[in-house]
C-alpha positions as CSV (number, residue, x, y, z in Angstrom):
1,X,-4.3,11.2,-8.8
2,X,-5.7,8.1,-7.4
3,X,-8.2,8.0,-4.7
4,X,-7.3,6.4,-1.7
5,X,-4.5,4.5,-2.9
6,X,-2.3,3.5,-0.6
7,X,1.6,4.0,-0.7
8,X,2.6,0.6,0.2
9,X,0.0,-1.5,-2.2
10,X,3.0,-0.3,-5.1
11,X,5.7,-3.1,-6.0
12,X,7.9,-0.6,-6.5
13,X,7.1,0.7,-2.6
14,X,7.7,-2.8,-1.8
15,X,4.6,-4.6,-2.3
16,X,5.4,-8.7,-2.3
17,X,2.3,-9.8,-4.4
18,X,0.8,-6.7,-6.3
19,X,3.3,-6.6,-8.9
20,X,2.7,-3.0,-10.5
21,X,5.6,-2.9,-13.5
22,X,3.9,0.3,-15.1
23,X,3.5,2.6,-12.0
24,X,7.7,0.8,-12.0
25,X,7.9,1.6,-15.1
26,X,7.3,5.3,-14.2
27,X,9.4,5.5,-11.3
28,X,12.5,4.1,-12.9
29,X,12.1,7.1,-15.5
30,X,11.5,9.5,-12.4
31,X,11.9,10.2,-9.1
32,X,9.9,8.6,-6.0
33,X,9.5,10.2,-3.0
34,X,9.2,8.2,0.4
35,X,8.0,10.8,2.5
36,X,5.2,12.4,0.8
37,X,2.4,13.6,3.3
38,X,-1.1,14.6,2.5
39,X,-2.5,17.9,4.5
40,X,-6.1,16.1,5.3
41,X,-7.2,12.8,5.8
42,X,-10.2,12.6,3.6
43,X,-10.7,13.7,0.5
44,X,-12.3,17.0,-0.2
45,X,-9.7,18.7,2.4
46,X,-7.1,17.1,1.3
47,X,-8.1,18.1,-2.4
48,X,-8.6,21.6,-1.7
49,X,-4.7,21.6,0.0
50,X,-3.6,19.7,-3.4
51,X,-4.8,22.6,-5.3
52,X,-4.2,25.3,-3.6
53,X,-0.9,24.5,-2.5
54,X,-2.1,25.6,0.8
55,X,-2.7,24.2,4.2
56,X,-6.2,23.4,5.7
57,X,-5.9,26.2,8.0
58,X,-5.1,28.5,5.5
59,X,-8.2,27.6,2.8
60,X,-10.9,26.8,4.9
61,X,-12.0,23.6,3.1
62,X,-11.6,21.3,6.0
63,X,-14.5,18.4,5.1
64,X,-16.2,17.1,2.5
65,X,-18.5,19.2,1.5
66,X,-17.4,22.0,2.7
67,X,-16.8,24.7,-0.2
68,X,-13.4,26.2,-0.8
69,X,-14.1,29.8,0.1
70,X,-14.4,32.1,-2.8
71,X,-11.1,34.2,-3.1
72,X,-8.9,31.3,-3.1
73,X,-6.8,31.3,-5.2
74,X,-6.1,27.5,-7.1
75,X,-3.1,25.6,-9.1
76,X,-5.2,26.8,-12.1
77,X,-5.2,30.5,-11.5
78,X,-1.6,30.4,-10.9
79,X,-1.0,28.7,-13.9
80,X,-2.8,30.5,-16.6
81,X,-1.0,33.9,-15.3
82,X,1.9,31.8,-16.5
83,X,0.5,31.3,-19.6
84,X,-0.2,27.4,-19.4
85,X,-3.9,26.4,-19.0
86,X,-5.0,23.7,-16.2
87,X,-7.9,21.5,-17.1
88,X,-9.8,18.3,-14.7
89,X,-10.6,14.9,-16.3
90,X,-12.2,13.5,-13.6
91,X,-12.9,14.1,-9.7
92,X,-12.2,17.0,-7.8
93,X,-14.8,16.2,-4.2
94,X,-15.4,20.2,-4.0
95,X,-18.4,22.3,-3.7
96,X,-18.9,25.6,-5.0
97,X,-18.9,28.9,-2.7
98,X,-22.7,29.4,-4.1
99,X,-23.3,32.0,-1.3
100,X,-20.2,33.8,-2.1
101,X,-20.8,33.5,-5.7
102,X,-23.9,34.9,-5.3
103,X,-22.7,37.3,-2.9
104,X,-19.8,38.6,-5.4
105,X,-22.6,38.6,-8.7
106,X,-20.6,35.3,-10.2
107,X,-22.7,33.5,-12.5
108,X,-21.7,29.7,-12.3
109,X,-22.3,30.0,-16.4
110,X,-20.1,32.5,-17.1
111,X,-16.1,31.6,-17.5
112,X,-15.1,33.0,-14.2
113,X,-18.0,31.6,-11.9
114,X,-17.6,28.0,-14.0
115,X,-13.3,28.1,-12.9
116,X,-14.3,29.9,-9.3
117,X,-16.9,26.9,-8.7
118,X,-14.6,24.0,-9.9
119,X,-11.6,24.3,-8.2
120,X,-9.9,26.4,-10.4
121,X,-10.0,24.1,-13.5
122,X,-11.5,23.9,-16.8
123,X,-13.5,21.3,-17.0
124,X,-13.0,18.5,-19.9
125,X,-15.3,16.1,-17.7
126,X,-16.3,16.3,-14.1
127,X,-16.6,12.8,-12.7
128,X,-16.9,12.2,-8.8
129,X,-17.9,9.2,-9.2
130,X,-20.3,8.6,-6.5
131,X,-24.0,7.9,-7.6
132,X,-25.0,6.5,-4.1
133,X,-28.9,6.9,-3.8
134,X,-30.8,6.7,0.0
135,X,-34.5,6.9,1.5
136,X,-33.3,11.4,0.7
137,X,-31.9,11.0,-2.7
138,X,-28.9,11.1,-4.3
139,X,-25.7,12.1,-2.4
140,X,-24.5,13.8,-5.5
141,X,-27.1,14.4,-7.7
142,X,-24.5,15.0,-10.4
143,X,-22.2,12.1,-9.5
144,X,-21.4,10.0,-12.0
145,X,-23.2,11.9,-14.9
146,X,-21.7,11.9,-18.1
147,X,-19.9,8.4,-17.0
148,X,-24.0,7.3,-16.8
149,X,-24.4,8.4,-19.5
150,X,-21.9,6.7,-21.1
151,X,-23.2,3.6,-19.7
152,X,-26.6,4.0,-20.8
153,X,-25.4,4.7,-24.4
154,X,-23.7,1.4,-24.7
155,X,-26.4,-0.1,-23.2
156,X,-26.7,-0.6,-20.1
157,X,-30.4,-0.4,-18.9
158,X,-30.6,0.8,-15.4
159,X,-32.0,4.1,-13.7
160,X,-28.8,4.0,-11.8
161,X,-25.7,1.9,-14.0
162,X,-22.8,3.5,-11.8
163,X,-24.4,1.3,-9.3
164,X,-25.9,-1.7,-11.1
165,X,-23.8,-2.2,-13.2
166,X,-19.6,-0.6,-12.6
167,X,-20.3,-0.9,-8.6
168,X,-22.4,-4.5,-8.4
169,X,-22.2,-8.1,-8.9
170,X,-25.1,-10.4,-10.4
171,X,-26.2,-13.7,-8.9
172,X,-27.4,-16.8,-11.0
173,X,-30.8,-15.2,-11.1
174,X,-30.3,-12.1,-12.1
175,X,-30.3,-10.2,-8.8
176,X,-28.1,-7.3,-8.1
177,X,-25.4,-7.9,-5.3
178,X,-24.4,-4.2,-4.3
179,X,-20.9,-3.1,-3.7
180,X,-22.0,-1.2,-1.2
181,X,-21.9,-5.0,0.9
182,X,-18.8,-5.8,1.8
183,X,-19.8,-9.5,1.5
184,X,-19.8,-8.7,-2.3
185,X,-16.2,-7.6,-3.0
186,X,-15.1,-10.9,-4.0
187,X,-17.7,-10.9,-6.8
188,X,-16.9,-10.0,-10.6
189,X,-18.5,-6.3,-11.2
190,X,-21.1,-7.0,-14.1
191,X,-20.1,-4.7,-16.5
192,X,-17.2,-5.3,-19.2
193,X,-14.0,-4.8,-18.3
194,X,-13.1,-2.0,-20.7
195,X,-16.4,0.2,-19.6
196,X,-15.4,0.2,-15.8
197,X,-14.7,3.6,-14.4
198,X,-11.0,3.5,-14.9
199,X,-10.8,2.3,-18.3
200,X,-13.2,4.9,-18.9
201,X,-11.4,8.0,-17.4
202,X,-7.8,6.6,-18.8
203,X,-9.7,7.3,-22.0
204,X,-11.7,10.1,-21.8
205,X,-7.8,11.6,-20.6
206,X,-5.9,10.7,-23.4
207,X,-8.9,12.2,-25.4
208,X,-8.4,15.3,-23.8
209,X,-4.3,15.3,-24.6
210,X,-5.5,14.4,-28.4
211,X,-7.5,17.5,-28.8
212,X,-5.8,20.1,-27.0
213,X,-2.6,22.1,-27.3
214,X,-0.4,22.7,-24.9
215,X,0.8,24.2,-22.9
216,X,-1.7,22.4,-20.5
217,X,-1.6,20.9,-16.8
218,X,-3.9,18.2,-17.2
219,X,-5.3,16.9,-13.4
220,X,-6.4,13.3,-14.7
221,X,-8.1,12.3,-11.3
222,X,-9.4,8.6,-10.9
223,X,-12.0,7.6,-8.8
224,X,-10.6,4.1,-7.8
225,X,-9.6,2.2,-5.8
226,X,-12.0,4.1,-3.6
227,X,-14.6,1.8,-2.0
228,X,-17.5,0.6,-3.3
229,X,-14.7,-2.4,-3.1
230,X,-15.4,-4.0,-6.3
231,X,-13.9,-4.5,-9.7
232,X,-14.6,-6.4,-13.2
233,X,-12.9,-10.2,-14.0
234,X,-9.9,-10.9,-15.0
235,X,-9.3,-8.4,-12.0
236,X,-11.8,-10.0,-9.2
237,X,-10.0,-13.0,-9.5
238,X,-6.0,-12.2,-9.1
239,X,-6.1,-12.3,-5.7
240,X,-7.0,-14.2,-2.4
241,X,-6.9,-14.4,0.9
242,X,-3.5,-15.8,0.8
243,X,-2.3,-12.7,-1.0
244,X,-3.9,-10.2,2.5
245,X,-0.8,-9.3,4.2
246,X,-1.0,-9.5,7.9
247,X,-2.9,-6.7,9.3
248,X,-0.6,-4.1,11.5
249,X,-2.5,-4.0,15.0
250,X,-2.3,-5.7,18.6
251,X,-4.4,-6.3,21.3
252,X,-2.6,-3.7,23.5
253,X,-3.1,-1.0,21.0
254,X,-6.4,-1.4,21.0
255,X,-7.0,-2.1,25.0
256,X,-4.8,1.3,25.8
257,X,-5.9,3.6,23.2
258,X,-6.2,6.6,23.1
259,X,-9.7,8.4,23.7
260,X,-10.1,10.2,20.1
261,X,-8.2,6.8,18.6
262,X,-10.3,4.9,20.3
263,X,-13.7,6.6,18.6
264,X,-12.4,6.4,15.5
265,X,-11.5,2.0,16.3
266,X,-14.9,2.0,17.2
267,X,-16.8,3.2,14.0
268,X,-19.1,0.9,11.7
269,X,-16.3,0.8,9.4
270,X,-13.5,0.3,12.4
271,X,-15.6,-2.4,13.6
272,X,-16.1,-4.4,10.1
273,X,-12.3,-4.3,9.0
274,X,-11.2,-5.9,12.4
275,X,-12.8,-8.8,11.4
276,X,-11.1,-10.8,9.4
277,X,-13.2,-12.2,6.4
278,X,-13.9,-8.5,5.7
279,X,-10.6,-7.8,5.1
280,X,-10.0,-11.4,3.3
281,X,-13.4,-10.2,0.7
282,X,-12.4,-6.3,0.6
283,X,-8.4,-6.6,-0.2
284,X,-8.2,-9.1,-2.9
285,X,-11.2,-6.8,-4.8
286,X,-8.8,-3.3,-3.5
287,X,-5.7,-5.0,-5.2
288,X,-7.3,-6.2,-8.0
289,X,-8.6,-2.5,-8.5
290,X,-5.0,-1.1,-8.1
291,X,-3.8,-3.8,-10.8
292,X,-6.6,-2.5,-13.4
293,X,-5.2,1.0,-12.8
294,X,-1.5,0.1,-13.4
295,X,-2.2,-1.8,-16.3
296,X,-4.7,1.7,-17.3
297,X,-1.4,3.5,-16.4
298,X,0.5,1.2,-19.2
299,X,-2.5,2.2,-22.0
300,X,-1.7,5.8,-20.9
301,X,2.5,5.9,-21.4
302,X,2.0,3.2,-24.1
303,X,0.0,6.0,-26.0
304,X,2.0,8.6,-24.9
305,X,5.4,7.1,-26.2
306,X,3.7,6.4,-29.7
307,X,2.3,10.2,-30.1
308,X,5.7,11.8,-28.9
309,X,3.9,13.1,-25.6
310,X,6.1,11.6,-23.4
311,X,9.0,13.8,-24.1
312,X,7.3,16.6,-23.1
313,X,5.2,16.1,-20.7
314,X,5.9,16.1,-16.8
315,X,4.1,12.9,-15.2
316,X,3.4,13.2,-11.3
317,X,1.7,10.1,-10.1
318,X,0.1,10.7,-6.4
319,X,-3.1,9.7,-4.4
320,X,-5.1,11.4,-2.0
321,X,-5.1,9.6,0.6
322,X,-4.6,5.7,2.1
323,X,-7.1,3.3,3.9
324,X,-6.4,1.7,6.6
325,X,-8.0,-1.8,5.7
326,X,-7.9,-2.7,9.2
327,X,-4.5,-1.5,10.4
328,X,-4.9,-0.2,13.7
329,X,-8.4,-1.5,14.4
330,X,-9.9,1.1,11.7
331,X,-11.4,1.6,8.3
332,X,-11.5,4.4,5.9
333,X,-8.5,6.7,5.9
334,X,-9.8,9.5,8.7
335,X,-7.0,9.7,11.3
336,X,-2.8,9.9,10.8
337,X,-0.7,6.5,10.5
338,X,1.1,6.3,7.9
339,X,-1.5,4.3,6.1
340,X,-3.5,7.3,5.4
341,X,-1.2,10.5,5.5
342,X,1.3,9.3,3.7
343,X,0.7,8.6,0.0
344,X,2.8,7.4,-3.4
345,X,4.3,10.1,-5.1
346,X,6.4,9.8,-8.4
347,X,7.0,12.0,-10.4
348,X,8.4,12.1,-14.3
349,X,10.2,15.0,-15.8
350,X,11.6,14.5,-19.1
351,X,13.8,17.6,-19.2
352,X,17.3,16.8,-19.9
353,X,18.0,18.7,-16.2
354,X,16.5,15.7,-14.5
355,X,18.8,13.2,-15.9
356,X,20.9,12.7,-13.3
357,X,18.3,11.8,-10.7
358,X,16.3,9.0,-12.9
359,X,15.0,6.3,-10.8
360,X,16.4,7.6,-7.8
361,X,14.6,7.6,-4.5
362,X,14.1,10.6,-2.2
363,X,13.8,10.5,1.4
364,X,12.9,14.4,1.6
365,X,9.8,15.4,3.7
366,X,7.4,16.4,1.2
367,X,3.2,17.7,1.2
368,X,1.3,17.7,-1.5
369,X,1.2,21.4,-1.3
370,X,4.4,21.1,-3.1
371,X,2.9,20.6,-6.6
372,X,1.5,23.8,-7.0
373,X,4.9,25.7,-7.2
374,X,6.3,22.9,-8.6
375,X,4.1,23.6,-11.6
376,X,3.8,27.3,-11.5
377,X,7.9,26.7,-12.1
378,X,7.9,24.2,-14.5
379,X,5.5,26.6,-16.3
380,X,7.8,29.2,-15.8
381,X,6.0,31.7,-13.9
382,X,7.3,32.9,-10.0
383,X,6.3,31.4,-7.2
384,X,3.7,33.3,-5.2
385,X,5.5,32.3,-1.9
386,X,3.1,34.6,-0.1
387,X,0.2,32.5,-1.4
388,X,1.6,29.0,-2.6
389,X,2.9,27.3,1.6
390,X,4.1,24.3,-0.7
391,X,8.1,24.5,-1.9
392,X,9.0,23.6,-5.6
393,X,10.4,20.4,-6.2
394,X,12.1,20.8,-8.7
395,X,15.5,21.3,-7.2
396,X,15.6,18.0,-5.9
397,X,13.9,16.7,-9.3
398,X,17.4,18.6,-10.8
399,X,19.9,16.9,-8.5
400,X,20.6,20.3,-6.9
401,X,19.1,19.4,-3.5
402,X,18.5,16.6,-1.6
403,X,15.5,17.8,1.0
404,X,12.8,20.2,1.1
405,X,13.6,23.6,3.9
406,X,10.7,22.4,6.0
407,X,11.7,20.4,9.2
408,X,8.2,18.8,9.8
409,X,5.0,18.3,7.6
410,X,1.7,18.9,9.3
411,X,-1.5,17.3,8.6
412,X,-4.9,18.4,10.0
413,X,-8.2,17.0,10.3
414,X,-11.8,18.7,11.8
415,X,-14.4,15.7,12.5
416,X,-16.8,18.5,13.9
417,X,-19.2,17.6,11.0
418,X,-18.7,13.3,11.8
419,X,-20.6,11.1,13.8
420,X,-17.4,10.6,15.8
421,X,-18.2,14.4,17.6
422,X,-20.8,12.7,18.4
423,X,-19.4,10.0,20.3
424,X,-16.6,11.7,21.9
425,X,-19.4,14.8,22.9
426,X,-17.1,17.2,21.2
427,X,-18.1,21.3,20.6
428,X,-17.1,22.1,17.0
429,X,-14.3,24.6,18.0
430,X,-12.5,20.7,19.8
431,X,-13.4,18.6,17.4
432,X,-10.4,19.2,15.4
433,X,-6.8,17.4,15.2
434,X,-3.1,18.3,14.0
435,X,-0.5,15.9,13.1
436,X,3.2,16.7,13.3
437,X,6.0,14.7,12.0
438,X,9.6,14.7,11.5
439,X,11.5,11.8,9.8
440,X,12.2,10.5,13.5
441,X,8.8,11.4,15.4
442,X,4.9,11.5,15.1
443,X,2.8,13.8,17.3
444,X,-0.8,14.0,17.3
445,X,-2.3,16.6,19.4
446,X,-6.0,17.0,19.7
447,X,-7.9,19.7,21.0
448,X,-10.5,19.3,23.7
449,X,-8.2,18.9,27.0
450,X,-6.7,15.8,25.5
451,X,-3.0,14.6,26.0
452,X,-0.9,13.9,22.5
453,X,-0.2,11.0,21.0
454,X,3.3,10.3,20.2
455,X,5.2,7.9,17.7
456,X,8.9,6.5,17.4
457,X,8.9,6.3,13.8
458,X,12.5,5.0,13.8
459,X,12.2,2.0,16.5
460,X,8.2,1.7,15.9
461,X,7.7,2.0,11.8
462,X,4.2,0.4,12.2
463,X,3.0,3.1,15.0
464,X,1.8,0.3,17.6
465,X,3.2,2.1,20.5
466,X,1.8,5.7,21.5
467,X,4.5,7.1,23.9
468,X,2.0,10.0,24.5
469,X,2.0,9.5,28.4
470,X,6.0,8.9,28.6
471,X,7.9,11.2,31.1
472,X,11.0,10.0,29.5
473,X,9.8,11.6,26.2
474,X,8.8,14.3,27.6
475,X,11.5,16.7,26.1
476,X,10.5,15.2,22.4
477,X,6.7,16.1,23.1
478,X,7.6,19.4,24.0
479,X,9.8,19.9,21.0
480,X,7.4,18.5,18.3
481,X,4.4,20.9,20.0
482,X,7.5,24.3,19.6
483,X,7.3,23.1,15.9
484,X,3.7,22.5,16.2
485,X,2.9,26.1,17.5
486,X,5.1,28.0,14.8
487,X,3.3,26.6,12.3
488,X,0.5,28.2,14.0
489,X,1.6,31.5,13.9
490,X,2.8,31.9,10.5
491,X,1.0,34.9,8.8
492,X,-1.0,32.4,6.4
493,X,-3.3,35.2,5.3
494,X,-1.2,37.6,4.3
495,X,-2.0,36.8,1.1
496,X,-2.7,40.5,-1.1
497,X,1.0,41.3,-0.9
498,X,4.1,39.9,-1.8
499,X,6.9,39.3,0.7
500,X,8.8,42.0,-2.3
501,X,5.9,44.1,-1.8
502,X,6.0,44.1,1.9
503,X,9.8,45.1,2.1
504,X,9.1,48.1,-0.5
505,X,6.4,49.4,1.9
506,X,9.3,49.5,4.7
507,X,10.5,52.7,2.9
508,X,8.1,53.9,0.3
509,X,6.3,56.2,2.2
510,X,9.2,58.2,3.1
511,X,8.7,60.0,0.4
512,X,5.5,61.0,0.6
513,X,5.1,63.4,3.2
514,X,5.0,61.0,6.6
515,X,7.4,62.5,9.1
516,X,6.7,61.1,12.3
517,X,9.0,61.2,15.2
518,X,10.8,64.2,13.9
519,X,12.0,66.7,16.4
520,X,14.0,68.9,14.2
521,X,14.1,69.4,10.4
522,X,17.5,69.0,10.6
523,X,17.3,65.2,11.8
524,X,15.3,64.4,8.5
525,X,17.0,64.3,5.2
526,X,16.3,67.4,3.2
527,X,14.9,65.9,0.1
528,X,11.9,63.9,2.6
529,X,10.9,67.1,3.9
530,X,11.4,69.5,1.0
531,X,7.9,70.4,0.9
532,X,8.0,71.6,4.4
533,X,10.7,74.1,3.8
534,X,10.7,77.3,3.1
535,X,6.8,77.6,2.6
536,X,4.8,80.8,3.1
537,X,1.2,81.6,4.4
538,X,-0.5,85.1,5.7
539,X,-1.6,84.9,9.7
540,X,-5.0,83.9,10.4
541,X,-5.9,86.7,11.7
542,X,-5.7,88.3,8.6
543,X,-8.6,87.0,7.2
544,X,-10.5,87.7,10.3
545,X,-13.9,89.9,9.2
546,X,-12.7,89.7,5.7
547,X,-15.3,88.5,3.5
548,X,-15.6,84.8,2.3
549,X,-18.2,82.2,1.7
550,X,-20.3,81.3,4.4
551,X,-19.6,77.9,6.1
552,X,-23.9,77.4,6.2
């Protein structure tokens, strides 16, 4: 998993100048999906959805920051019932349930606490790679850690290295340019190419492979091409200006946008990438930080074809999220164009059964709560269907089908926590969205008293024209909120019994003395009321004045 990677900065998803012939390389072996939708637009919530194969409104997790609930269950708990261990090499964006923890007795030391308060996983190395330091400290006092250390070991001297060194350029006299300037992409990070974070992290994952036995899932999650937007030489200078493909926007999007649209145009960061010389300094240092991964991804298979691991190992290649670098008047990834919600996905199975469908591509509607089950299945265990909202892929990986059962995918995001709430004077229960999308149509509705926003996917790929107010769409409105609104009510959870388990109740206690409704013991079937036949007992009255134990 890549962070904020978009799906269209792949050659093999039809990028004209970032030539990516590993992540090819993959995909010709595999399949690649077109329609693969993320459940959350930012990266904890969409994280959380990842491994719990659940939706946002199911987990809880809904921002960063916020902690996935203890109770939840997670990829990894799913997979050790099934006998196959699931282990992180990298980022997960998740904070523990301390209260609950504390509130349950779970030490974070002990095995149980340590899975419960990362996600799920075993941890090989924990990397979020964020060491960003302010006038209040550290905004994860534990980002970056062991890669720091790593740093500091080979020598280079700094309080802060993530920063100074993996995140900064250097000027003639020695001063530190910070990535954290967007005026500084175009400069060479000052650190050697082959300590950067994803050189790094490519090897600290095929160091896990070397020293453990499967049967594993291994979740080998990179920090990159997430901003700071900044990467080593030969990397900072592949690419120019005249390598920045137009930017997808107009004037009349802008002027007629919608309200919530138009808070999130209007950001710091929405305001910066429609200039631009931003995006002319942050895109060539972005591609050049995608090219570093692929050729990290070609280390990774080269190793893994030399030490056999590539016939045995299932390969599924996906991001978190996109960035909109400008497209639609906005930064960052945090609304629902197709330039955030919908992400790469690849995925490698070297089982004879997925012959037949090697470097094909699927048009299928797909979420990323579909890997869970994929994996639970691939590890041989059953699906918890009640629990897991995703749908196994692996039918479609097998040639036996060509599209997932769902009709839609949804995505979700709650800005209740953002500035934008803020702006837009927004009560915590409004400041949330939903996203519904067929292969044909885009709605976005958002809570607060707000009309939709609509999209012709078909006749308008780039989303330039929202047919919200349209009275000729009206009918199409209505019929993406129908789809919208039974989501809603499925019974998300009902999560302690399985739908098995819920048709056995229908009948099982029959036999155990229930009789309700019964007028006659005739209309019952003699063995249910057997105990109620035939029995007999003295008249009360009997035992009137009769001694027996006093009742004070």
């Amino acid at each position: 998993m890549f962070d904020q990677l978009r799906w269209d900065y792949l050659s093999c998803y039809g990028h004209p100048h970032l030539h990516t012939p590993n992540i090819d390389r993959l995909a010709a072996r595999g399949v690649r999906f077109n329609r693969a939708y993320i459940q959350s637009p930012i990266c904890g919530s969409s994280r959380m959805s990842t491994y719990t194969g659940r939706y946002v409104h199911s987990h809880g997790a809904s921002w960063n920051g916020i902690p996935l609930k203890v109770g939840e269950m997670t990829m990894g708990d799913h997979l050790r019932k099934a006998g196959m261990g699931c282990w992180l090499v990298g980022k997960t964006h998740m904070r523990a349930d301390a209260e609950g923890m504390a509130r349950l007795g779970l030490e974070p030391d002990s095995l149980i606490g340590a899975r419960v308060a990362e996600c799920g996983f075993d941890v090989f190395e924990r990397d979020d790679g964020m060491r960003p330091e302010g006038p209040d400290g550290f905004y994860d006092p534990d980002g970056a850690k062991e890669y720091n250390k790593y740093l500091t070991e080979k020598g280079y001297e700094s309080d802060n290295p993530w920063h100074d060194f993996a995140n900064s350029g250097l000027d003639a006299d020695g001063n530190v340019l910070s990535g954290w300037f967007l005026k500084n992409a175009h400069e060479a990070a000052n650190i050697a190419e082959e300590d950067s974070e994803t050189p790094y992290l490519t090897g600290r994952g095929i160091e896990f492979m070397e020293s453990h036995e499967g049967p594993w899932c291994c979740h080998l999650s990179f920090i990159k091409p997430h901003w700071p937007y900044i990467v080593p030489e030969p990397y900072a200078s592949m690419y120019g200006p005249e390598h920045v493909l137009p930017v997808v926007r107009s004037e009349a999007e802008r002027q007629n946008a919608h309200p919530v649209l138009r808070a999130f145009m209007e950001t710091k960061v929405g305001q910066a990438f429609s200039r631009q010389d931003v995006r002319e300094a942050v895109i060539p240092a972005y591609m050049g930080l995608i090219k570093q991964a692929d050729d990290q991804m070609g280390r990774l298979f080269d190793w893994m074809e030399e030490t056999g691991r590539m016939k045995d190992t299932m390969i599924v290649l996906t991001s978190d999220h996109g960035d909109f670098l400008g497209d639609h008047w906005m930064g960052e990834k945090t609304f629902f164009h197709d330039a955030s919600t919908k992400v790469p996905l690849i995925i490698y199975d070297p089982s004879p059964e997925s012959d037949a469908t090697r470097g094909s591509v699927s048009d299928a509607l797909v979420e990323s709560i579909d890997l869970a089950p994929t994996f639970v299945e691939v590890a041989g265990g059953e699906v918890a269907s009640h629990i897991l909202e995703g749908h196994s892929l692996l039918p479609i990986l097998h040639g036996h089908k060509d599209e997932t059962p769902r009709e839609v995918v949804i995505c979700e995001y709650d800005y209740s926590a953002s500035p934008i709430a803020d702006a837009l004077n927004a009560s915590v229960r409004d400041a949330v969205m939903f996203m519904v999308a067929d292969t044909r149509w885009k709605l976005i509705h958002c809570e607060g008293d707000h009309r939709p926003l609509l999209f012709d996917l078909e006749n308008d790929p780039d989303e330039l024209h929202d047919l919200g107010e349209s009275d000729t769409h009206a009918d199409v409105i209505a019929r993406m909120y129908d789809h919208l609104f039974a989501w809603a009510r499925r019974p998300s959870q009902r999560t302690t019994r399985s739908e098995q388990q819920l048709i056995e109740m229908r009948t099982k206690s029959r036999g155990r003395g229930v009789v309700v409704g019964v007028y006659d013991e005739n209309d019952a079937p003699l063995e249910l009321t057997v105990k109620y036949r035939g029995r007999k007992a003295r008249p009360f009255a009997d035992y009137i004045g009769k001694d027996k134990p006093s009742r004070h």
